[in-house]
Every structure is written in C-alpha cells, then in structure tokens.
PAMIVO-207531 format. One record per residue (C-alpha): residue in one letter; y, z, x. Coordinates in pm, 1 decimal. Layout:
N
- a:Y:Z:X
...
***
This chain:
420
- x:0.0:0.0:0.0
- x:284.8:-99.7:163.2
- x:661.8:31.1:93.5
- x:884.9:-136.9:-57.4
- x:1199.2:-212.8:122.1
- x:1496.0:-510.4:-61.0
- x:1832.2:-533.4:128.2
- x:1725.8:-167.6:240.9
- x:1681.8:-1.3:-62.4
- x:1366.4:158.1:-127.1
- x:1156.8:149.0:-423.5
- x:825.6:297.8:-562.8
- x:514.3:165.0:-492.1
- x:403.5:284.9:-844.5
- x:665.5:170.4:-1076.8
- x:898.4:-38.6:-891.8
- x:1227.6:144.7:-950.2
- x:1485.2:160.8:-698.2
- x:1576.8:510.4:-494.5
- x:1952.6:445.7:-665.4
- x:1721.4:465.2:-1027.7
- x:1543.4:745.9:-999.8
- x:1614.2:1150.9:-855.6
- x:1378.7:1238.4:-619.8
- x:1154.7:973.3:-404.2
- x:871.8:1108.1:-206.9
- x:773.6:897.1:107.4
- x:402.0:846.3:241.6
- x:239.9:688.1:498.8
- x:249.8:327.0:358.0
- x:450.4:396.9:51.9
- x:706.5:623.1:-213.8
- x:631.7:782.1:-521.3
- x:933.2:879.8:-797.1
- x:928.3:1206.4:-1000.2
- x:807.4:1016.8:-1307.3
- x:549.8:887.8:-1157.0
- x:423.8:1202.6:-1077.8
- x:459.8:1371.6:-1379.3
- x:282.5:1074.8:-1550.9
- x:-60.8:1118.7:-1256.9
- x:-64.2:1467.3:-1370.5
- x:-129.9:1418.8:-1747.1
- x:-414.6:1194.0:-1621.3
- x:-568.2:1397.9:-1438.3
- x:-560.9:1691.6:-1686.4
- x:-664.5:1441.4:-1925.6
- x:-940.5:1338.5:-1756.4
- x:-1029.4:1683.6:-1611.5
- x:-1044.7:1783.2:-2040.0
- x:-1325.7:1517.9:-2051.5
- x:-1527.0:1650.2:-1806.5
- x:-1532.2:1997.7:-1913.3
- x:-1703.4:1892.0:-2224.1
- x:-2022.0:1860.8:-2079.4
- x:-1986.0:2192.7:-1872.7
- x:-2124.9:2522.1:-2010.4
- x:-1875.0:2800.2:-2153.3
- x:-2137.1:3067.9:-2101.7
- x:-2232.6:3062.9:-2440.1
- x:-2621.0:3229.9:-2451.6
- x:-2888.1:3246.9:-2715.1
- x:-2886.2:3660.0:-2669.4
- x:-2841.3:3760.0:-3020.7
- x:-2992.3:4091.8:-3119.2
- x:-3207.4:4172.2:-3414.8
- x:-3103.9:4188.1:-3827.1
- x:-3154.0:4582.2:-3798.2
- x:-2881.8:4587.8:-3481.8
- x:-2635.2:4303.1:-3648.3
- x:-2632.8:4508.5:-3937.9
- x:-2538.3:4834.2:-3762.0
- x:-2272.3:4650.8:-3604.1
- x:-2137.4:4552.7:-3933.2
- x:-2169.0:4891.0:-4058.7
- x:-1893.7:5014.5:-3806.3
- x:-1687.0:4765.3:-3963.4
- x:-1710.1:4741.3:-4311.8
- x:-1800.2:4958.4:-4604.0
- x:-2067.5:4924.2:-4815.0
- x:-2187.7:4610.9:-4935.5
- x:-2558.1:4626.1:-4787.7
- x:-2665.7:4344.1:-4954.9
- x:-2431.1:4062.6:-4815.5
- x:-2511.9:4252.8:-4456.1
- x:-2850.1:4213.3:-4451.1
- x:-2856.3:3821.0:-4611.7
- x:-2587.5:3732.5:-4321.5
- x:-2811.6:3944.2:-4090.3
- x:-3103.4:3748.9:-4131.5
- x:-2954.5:3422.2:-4192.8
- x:-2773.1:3426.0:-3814.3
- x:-3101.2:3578.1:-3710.8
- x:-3328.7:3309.8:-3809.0
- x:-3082.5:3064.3:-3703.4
- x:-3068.3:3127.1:-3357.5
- x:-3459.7:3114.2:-3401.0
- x:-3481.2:2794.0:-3521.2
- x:-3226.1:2705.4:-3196.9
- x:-3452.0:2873.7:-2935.4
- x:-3778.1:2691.9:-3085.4
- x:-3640.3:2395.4:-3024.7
- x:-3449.9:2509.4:-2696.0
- x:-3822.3:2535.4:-2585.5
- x:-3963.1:2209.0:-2656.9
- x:-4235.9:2318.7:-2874.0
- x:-4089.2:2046.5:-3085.4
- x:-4219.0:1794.1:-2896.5
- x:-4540.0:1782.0:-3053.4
- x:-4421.4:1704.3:-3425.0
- x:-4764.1:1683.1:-3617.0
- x:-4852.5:2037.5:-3545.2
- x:-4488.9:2252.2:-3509.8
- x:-4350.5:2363.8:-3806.7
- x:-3994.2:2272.6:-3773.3
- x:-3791.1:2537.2:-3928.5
- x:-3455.3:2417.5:-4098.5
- x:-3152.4:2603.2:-4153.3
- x:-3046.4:2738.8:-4442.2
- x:-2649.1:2770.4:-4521.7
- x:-2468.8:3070.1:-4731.1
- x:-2258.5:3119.4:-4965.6
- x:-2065.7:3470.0:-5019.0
- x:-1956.7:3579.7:-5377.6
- x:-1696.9:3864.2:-5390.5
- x:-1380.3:3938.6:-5519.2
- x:-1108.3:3936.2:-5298.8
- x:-1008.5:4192.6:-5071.2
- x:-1389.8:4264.4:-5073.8
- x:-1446.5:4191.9:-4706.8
- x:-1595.9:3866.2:-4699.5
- x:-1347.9:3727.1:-4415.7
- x:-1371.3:4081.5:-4235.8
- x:-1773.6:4034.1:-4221.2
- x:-1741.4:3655.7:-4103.1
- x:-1493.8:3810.7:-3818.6
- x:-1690.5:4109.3:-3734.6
- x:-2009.4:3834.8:-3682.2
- x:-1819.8:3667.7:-3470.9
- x:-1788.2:4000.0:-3219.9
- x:-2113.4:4050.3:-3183.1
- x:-2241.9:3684.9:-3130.4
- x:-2233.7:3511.0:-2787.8
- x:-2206.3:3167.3:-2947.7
- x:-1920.0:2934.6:-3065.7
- x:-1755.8:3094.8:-3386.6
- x:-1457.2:2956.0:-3600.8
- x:-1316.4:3036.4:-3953.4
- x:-1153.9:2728.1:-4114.0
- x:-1006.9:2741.6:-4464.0
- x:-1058.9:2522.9:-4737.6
- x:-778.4:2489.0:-4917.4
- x:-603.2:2277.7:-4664.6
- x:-840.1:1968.1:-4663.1
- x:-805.5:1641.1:-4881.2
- x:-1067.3:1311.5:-4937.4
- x:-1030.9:1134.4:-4613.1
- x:-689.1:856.6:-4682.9
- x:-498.5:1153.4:-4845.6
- x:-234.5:1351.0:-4680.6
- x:-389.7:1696.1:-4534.4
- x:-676.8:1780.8:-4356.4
- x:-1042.9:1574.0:-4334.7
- x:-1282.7:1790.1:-4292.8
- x:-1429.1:1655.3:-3934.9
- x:-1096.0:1914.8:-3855.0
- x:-1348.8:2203.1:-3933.2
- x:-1575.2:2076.8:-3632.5
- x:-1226.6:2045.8:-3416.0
- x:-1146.0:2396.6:-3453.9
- x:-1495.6:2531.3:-3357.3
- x:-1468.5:2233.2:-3017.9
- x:-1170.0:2416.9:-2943.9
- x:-1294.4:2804.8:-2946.8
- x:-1573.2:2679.7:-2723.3
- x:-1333.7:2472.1:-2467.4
- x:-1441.8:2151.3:-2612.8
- x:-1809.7:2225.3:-2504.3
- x:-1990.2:2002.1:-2733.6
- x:-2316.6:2159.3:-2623.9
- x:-2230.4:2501.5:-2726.0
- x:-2021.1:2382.3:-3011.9
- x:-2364.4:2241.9:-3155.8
- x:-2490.2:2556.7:-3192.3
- x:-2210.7:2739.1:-3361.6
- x:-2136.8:2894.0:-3641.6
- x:-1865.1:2759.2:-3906.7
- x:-1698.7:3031.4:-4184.1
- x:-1535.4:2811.3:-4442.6
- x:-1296.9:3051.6:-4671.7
- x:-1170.5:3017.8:-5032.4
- x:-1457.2:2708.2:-5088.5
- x:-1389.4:2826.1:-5465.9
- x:-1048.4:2639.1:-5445.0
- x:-1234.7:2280.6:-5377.9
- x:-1389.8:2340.1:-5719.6
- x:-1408.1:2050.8:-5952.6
- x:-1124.4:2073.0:-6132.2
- x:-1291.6:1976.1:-6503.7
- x:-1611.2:1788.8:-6597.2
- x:-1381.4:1510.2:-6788.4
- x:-1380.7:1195.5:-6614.1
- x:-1030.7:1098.9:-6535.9
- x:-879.7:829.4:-6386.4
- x:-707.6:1004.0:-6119.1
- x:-919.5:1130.1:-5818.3
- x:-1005.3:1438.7:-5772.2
- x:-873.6:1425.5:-5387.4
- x:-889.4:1795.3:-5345.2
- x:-1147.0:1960.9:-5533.8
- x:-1454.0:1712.8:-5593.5
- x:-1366.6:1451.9:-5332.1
- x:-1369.8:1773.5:-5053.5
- x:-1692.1:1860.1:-5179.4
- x:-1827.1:1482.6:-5114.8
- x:-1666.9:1498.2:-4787.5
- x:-1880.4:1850.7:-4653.5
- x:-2197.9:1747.3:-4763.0
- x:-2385.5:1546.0:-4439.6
- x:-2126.1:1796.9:-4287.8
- x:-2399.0:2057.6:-4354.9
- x:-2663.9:1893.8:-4407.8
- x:-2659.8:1769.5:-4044.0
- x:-2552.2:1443.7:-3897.3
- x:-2337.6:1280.2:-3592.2
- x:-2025.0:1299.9:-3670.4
- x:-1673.7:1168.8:-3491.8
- x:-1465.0:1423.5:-3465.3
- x:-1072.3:1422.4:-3284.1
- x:-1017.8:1651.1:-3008.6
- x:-628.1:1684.3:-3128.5
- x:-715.8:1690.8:-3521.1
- x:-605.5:1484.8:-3747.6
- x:-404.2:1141.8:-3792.0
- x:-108.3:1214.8:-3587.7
- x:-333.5:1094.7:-3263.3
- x:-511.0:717.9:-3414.0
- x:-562.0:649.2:-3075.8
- x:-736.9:977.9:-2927.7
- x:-1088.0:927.2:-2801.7
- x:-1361.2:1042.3:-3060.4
- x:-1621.3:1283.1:-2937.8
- x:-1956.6:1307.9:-3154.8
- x:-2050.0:1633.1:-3266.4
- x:-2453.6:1688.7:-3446.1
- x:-2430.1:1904.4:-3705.6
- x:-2800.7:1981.4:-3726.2
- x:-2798.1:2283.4:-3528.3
- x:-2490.5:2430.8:-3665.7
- x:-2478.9:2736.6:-3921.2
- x:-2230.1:2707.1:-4201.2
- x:-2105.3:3034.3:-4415.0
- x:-1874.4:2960.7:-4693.6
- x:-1695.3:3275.0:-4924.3
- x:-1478.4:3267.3:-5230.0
- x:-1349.2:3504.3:-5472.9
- x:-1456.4:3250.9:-5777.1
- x:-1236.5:3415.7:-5975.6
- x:-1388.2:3366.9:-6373.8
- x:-1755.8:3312.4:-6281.3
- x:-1840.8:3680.2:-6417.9
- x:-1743.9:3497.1:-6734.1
- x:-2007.7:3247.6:-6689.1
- x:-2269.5:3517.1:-6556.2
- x:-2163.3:3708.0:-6883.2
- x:-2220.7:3424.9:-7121.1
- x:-2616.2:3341.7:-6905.0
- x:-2728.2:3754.3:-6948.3
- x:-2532.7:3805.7:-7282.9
- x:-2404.6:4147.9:-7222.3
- x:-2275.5:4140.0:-7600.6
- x:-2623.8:4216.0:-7692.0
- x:-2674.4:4433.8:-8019.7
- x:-2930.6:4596.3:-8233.2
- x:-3078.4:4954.2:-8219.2
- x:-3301.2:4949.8:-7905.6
- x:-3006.6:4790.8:-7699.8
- x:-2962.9:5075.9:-7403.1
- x:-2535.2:5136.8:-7400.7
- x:-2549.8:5284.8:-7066.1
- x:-2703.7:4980.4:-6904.2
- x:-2502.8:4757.3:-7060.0
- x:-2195.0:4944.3:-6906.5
- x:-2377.6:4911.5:-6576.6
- x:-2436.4:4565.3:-6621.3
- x:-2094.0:4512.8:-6704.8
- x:-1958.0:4648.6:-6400.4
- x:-2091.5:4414.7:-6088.7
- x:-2179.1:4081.5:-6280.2
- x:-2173.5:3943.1:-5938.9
- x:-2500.2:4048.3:-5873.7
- x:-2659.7:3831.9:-6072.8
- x:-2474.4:3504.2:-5923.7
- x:-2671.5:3223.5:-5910.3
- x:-2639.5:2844.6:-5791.8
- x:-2634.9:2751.0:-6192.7
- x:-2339.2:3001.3:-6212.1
- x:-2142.5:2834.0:-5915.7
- x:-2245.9:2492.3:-6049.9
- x:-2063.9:2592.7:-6390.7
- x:-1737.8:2703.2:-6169.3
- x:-1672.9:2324.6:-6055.4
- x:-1917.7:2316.0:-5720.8
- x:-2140.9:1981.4:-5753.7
- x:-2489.6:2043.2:-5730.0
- x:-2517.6:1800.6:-5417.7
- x:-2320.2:2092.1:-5234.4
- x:-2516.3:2332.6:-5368.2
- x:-2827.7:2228.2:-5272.5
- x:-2713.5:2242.1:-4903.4
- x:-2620.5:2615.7:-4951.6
- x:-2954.2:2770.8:-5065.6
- x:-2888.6:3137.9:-4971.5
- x:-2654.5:3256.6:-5283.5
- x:-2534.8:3668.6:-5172.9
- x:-2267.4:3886.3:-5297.0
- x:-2014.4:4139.4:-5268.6
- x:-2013.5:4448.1:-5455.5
- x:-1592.4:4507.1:-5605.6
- x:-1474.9:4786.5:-5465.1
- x:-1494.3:5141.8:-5625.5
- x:-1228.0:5465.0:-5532.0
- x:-1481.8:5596.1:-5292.4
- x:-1542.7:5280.8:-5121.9
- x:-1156.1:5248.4:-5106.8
- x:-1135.1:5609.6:-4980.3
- x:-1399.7:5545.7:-4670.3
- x:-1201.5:5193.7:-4618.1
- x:-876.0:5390.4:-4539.8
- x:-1017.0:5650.1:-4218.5
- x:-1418.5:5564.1:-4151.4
- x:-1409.5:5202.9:-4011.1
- x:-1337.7:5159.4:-3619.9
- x:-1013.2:4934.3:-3748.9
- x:-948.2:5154.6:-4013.2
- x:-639.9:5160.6:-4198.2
- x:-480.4:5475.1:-4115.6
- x:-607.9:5484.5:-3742.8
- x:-378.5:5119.5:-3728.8
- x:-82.0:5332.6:-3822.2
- x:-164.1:5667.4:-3628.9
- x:-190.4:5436.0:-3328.6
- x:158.6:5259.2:-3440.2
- x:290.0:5618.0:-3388.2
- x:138.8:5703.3:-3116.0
- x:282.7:5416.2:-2936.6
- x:634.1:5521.6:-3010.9
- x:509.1:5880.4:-2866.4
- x:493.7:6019.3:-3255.6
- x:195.4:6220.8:-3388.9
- x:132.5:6099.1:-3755.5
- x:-32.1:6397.5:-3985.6
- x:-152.8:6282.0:-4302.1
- x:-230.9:6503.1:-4643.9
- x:-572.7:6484.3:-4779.5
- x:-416.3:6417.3:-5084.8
- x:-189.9:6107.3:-4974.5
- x:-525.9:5908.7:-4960.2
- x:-682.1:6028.7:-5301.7
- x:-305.2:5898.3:-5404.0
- x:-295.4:5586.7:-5245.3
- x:-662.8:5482.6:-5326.6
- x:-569.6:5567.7:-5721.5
- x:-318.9:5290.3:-5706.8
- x:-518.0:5042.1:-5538.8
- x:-775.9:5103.2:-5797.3
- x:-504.2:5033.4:-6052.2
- x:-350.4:4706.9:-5896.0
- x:-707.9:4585.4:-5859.1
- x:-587.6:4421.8:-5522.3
- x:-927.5:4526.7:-5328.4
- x:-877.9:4678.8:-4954.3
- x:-593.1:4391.4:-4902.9
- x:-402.1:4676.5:-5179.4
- x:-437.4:4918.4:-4959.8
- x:-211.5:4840.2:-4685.8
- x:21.6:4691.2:-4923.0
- x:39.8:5089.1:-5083.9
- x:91.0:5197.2:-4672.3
- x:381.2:4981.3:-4590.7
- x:562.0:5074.0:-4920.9
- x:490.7:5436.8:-4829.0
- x:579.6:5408.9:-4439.7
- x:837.2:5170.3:-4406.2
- x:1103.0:5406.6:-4428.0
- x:951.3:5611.5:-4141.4
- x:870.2:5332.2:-3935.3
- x:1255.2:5215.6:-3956.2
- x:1397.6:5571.0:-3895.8
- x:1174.0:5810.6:-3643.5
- x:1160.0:5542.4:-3315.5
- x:1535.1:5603.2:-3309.6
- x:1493.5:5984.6:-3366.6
- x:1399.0:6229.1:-3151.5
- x:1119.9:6364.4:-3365.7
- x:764.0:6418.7:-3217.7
- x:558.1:6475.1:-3518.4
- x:603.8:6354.8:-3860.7
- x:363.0:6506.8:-4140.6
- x:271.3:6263.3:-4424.0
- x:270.1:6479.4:-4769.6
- x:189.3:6367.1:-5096.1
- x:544.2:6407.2:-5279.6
- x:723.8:6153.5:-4969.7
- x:420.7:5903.6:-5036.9
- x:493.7:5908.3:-5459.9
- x:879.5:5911.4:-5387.6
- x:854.9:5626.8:-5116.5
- x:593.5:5422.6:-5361.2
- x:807.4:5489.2:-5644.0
- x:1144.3:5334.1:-5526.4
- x:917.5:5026.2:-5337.0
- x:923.6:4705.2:-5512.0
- x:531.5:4768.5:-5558.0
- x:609.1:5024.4:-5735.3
- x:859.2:4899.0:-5997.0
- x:572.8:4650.0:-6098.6
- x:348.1:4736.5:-6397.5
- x:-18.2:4800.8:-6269.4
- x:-283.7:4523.9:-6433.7
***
C-alpha cells in the first residue's frame, strides 16, 4: 500500500480524502489512515467479533437440581401456592431430562429410545398472585438461558409492533447471543390472556393482535428453525438472520384470565339446588374456581385450540387470602417490609413496625382485591411522608404505629378511593 502523495498533499490510503479534509491523519509504513476510517474498522471488527461469539459457550450447564430442591427454593420466595410449585418443578425437571438424553446420544438409535418430548405450561392466577415472581425466582436457581417476554406487545407479522421471533431475540441476548445455550432455554411469556380471541364472530377485520398472535406462537412452541434478528425487529431489514431450533426450548406462559371463573362456574354449576346439595361445599367451591381450570375453560376465554394443544400442562394459582397476604409482607427473603427496613437502614434509620400496622395494611389489600401488587401500593401511601422527611432529619429511629399508618392511608389518594 503505498501513500498517497498529489502536489504534496497527503491523502488516505483508505478513503482517499486529503490531510486539508480530514482532523487527524495517522502515517504508516507504506501509507495514512484518517479518524473516520478508524472509527468505521472498529465497528467491523466488533461486528464481526459479535458473530463469533455465537458459537462460543456462556457457561451455561445442564446442573439443575431435583423437583424436591427447586421447590424449596421457591418456597423462600413465594407463599403458598404448592400446586403451581410442584407442576413448574417437574416440568423444568423433566425438561432438562429430555436435554441430557439427547446431550448423550442415546438418540442415535431411534427404533429402540423412547424420545421424550416436552411439554409447555400454562399458569392460571389472578394477578398479583405471583406468577411473574415464580417465573423470576426459576430463573435464580437455573444455570441455563432464561427470559420473560410479554405478550401484549406483539402483532401478526406486517403490523406495527412486535413479531414474535422478538421473544427468541430477547432470550439470544441474556445468553450473549449463544445460540447453543439459547436452544436450551427457557421462555416466560406474561399476560398470554391479552392475545385472546377477541369474539368467535367472523369479521372482516383481522384479528392482528389477539388470534393472529396466537397463529404466529404456534411452530414457535411446537419446535422448528426459525430466523430470528439479533437487533429485533424491522428497524434493521438488512441485519443478518441467525436460526434458532425451538425443539429444545421450554415455554411457560401466565395470565390473570380475568372472567374464566365465569366459564368454570357455568361447566361445575355451582347454582346447584335441591335438599341433598351440601351449602358449605358449595361456598368452598365458590371460592378458588381456578382449580378446576381446564384447556376447555381457556379455549372458551378466546385461546384457539391449536395453541392449546401445544400447552398440555394446565396449573394454577390459588387468590390470595389475609394470611397469605400477612406472610407475603415479613416471611419471604425479598419481603416487603425487609425492602423498606433496608431503605432505612441505608439512610442510617432503624424502621420499627407495630404488629398491628400489618393486620391493617393486609385488611385493605384484602378489600382492594389488588393481590400482593396491593400491598406495596398500601406501603408507599403509608411511608411516603417519612421517606420525604427523616433523610433530612436527624432522627435515628422512627417507630411505625398503627394510628400514623390509618392517618397517612387516609389522606393518600388510595385512600380517597372506594374499596371494590
């Protein structure tokens, strides 16, 4: 490569410009290089140093304990709600099972291995129940590629928002764009209840967010190749693709599907009558529907049975009751009131709370039905005062008591609004 040199001017060997065009010009051995230049070598390189690093490992391991020690885990986390526990449990058990079977080529002799396929969930709960906190807490624990997409941002593919290849570019990017590991993830999809089908009229306007969503996830979890762009979206046509398999990847999906203990109602017919109908059962039954979800239930709601079918494990979460409420608000290791003790702490202030604050603020989360999310809706009402006031104070202790949490809730704009 040889410099440059008209009427002694110099120029870059790279682009051409002159040294009177450009602010700094570096000199080598047979040539220059401008600033721009540079700057325009280094994106290549990081570009092409991105590629590479898709076929490196992150680290990611198949070490994932047993249902008995997931659960446990869980337990420190969230209250109650044993049965969704022990279906996720197994489910990520089983699934990283079915991974290491094939991880040790027993499946190369297909007429005599069983192959084990996967089987997807779908959580039932009211909201504020937990079922994002036990798809997060999962996520601790495992040693594998875990994101939480939600799914009221996607559209059919040619509509504006989100396709829903996006889901696989969000778990490529927790794992560093490894596709390896990626392939062996996990996927929480939240609020699925919102892609319901809107009606079962056939209209002439699509359906580009509800049923044409639906269409859209199902070889998604059923298992297939599928292109999927690094950077998301449309705003980069010309990104390069990179194929993701599906096969091997566990999908979770949660929604409140708010109304189906209507339709759950209607199937058992709580309004049963006659002389040997048991009252006290029928209160019971009354009071956790969700417990007898089924698929025919969710099918009702607006999911297609196509999407249903790839979603065979049905679990759900129990609604909240004032004791639940009560343990939510001091037993978990991220509970509640540790979060604002520590708040305190951190501005060198020792927060005492009254036993009877809690039983207070758990009877008005009870009445705004608002689940645990109620609860620390209640505490910043209560605390926001204090929060404002005491770092600029000199005080060193400040004692919680039950008539400054009902005065403080009282004048809130929470607490001006009729309970449901």
């Amino acid at each position: 490569m040889k410099e440059k040199i008209s009427g002694n001017v110099l120029h870059c060997s790279f682009c051409g410009r002159s040294r009177d065009d450009v602010e700094i010009l570096i000199a080598g051995q047979e040539g220059h290089i401008c600033e721009n230049c540079v700057e325009h070598a280094q994106e290549i390189i990081e570009q092409e140093l991105n590629l590479k690093r898709h076929l490196n490992n992150s680290g990611y391991s198949l070490n994932v304990k047993k249902p008995m020690e997931i659960k446990a885990f869980l337990d420190e986390y969230v209250i109650g709600q044993d049965d969704a526990k022990k279906v996720l449990s197994v489910a990520v058990y089983n699934h990283y099972k079915r991974l290491k079977q094939k991880a040790s080529g027993r499946e190369l002799d297909p007429l005599n291995e069983v192959e084990i396929e996967k089987s997807n969930i779908i959580m039932v709960g009211e909201t504020g129940t937990g079922k994002t906190l036990l798809a997060k807490s999962i996520a601790k624990i495992l040693n594998v590629p875990f994101a939480i997409v939600d799914a009221t941002v996607f559209t059919e593919a040619g509509y504006v928002g989100e396709d829903v290849e996006s889901i696989l570019t969000r778990l490529l990017q927790v794992c560093n764009y490894d596709v390896e590991a990626a392939e062996r993830g996990i996927v929480y999809i939240d609020e699925i209840d919102k892609i319901a089908r809107k009606s079962d009229n056939p209209s002439i306007t699509r359906d580009v967010s509800g049923e044409g969503v639906q269409q859209g996830l199902l070889k998604l979890l059923e298992g297939t190749d599928v292109l999927v762009p690094p950077q998301g979206g449309r705003k980069h046509p010309d990104q390069k693709m990179i194929k993701v398999n599906t096969n091997n990847i566990l999908f979770i999906c949660g929604g409140a599907f708010d109304g189906v203990d209507k339709i759950i109602a209607r199937r058992i017919q709580t309004n049963t009558i006659g002389f040997n109908v048991d009252k006290q059962q029928q209160e019971d039954v009354k009071k956790n529907l969700l417990r007898f979800v089924n698929a025919q239930d969710l099918k009702s709601f607006g999911l297609i049975p196509e999407l249903l079918g790839r979603l065979p494990v049905v679990t759900y979460l129990d609604p909240l009751d004032a004791s639940a409420l009560r343990d939510i608000l001091t037993k978990p290791k991220n509970a509640l009131m540790k979060q604002y003790h520590k708040l305190f702490e951190l501005e060198g202030i020792e927060l005492k709370v009254e036993e009877e604050v809690y039983d207070f603020m758990v009877q008005k989360a009870v009445e705004y039905k608002l689940g645990a999310r109620g609860l620390r809706s209640i505490c910043e009402s209560i605390l926001t005062d204090a929060m404002y006031e005491l770092p600029s104070s000199k005080e060193k202790t400040f004692t919680l008591t039950k008539e400054y949490a009902e005065k403080k809730f009282s004048k809130s704009k929470m607490g001006l609004i009729k309970a449901a």
